[in-house]
N, C-alpha and C positions, 0 to 999 in steps of 0.2 A: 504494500500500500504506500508507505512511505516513499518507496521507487517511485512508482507510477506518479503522483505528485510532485517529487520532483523534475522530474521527466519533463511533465507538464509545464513546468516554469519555465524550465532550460527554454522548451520551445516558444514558451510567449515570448522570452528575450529575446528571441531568433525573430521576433513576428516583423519587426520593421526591416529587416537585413531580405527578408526573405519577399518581401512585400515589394521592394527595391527592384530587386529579382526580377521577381515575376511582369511587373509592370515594363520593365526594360524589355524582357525578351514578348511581349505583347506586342509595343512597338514596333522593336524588330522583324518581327512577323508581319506587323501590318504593314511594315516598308517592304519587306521584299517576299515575301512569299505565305501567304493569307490560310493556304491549308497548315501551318502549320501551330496555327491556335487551336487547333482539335487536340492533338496531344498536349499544349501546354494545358487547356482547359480539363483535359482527361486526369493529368496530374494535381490539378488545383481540387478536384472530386477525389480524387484518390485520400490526398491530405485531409479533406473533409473527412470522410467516414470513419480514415485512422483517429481523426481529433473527437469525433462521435465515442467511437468503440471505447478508448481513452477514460472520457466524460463516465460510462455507460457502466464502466469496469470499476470505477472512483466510486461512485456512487451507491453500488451493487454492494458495494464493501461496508454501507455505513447502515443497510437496513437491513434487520431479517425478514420484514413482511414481505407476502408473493405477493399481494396487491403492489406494493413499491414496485417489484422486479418486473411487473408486466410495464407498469407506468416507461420505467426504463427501456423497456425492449421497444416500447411503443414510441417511444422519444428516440431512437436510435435508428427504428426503422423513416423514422421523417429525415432525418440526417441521410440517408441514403437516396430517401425521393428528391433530396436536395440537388446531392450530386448528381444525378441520374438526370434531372430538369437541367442541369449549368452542362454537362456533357453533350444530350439531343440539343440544347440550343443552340451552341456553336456548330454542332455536326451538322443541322437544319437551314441555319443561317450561310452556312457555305455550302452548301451542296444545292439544296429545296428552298428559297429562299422567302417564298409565300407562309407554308407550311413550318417554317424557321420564326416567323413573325406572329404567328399563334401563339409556338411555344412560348417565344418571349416573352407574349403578353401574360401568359399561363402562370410563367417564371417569376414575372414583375408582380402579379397579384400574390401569390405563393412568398414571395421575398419582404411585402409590404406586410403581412400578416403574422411573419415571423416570431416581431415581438410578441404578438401578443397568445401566439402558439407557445411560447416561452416560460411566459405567464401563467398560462392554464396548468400548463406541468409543475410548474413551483406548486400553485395551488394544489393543484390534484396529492404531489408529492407529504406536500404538509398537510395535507387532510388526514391521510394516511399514516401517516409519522411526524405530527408536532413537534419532535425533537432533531430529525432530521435540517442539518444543515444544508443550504444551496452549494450547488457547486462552488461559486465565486469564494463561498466562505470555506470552504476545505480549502481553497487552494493559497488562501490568503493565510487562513489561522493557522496552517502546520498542524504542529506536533498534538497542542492539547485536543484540538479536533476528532481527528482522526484515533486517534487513542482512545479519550473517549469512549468512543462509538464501539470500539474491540473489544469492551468488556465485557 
């Protein structure tokens, strides 16, 4: 558990380095050759569902109720409709380009409701477990948290 947490931090301090990154080689793509935003996009999904599974593994670890564990698997499976929605819509968008402009729209509603899909599983989570910590708060409070929760 402890790993997994720190894990987690390492990579938020990676977030602006890797953000850098990713936007550069976007560009670059849009300068000279346009297919090749499918795999940076396919990678940017990939990283998502890893940072999903991550969240989903964190969390798993601080409740024993199955209600919690489905909440979580159900929070984890959106994390994948995410990716799954940001991958077809660059594949769509360069290839199908009508049908590209659906999904976006699909995308951009999906993207805008985010928070408040976010929301409902906090909720949902503390209904279920009043003591249960949010993610944000494991990964800020450390030690006494997560300890805690182990006993």
């Amino acid at each position: 558990m402890e790993q997994d947490v720190k894990w987690m931090r390492r990579m938020r301090r990676y977030a602006v380095p890797i953000l850098i990154l990713y936007v550069t080689a976007i560009i670059v793509a849009l300068l000279l050759e346009k297919m090749w935003l499918i795999p940076i996009m396919g990678s940017v999904s990939v990283i998502i569902v890893v940072m999903g599974f991550q969240e989903m593994r964190i969390m798993w670890r601080m409740t024993e109720h199955p209600k919690a564990h489905r909440m979580l698997i159900f929070q984890y499976v959106f994390e994948w409709v995410d990716a799954i929605l940001l991958t077809a819509l660059m594949v769509t968008l360069l290839t199908a380009e009508d049908v590209g402009l659906v999904i976006g729209l699909f995308f951009g509603i999906w993207g805008v409701l985010s928070p408040t899909r976010q929301k409902w599983f906090t909720k949902q989570l503390k209904q279920i477990d009043p003591e249960l910590p949010t993610y944000e708060e494991v990964l800020e409070g450390g030690e006494k948290i997560w300890n805690y929760h182990q006993k």
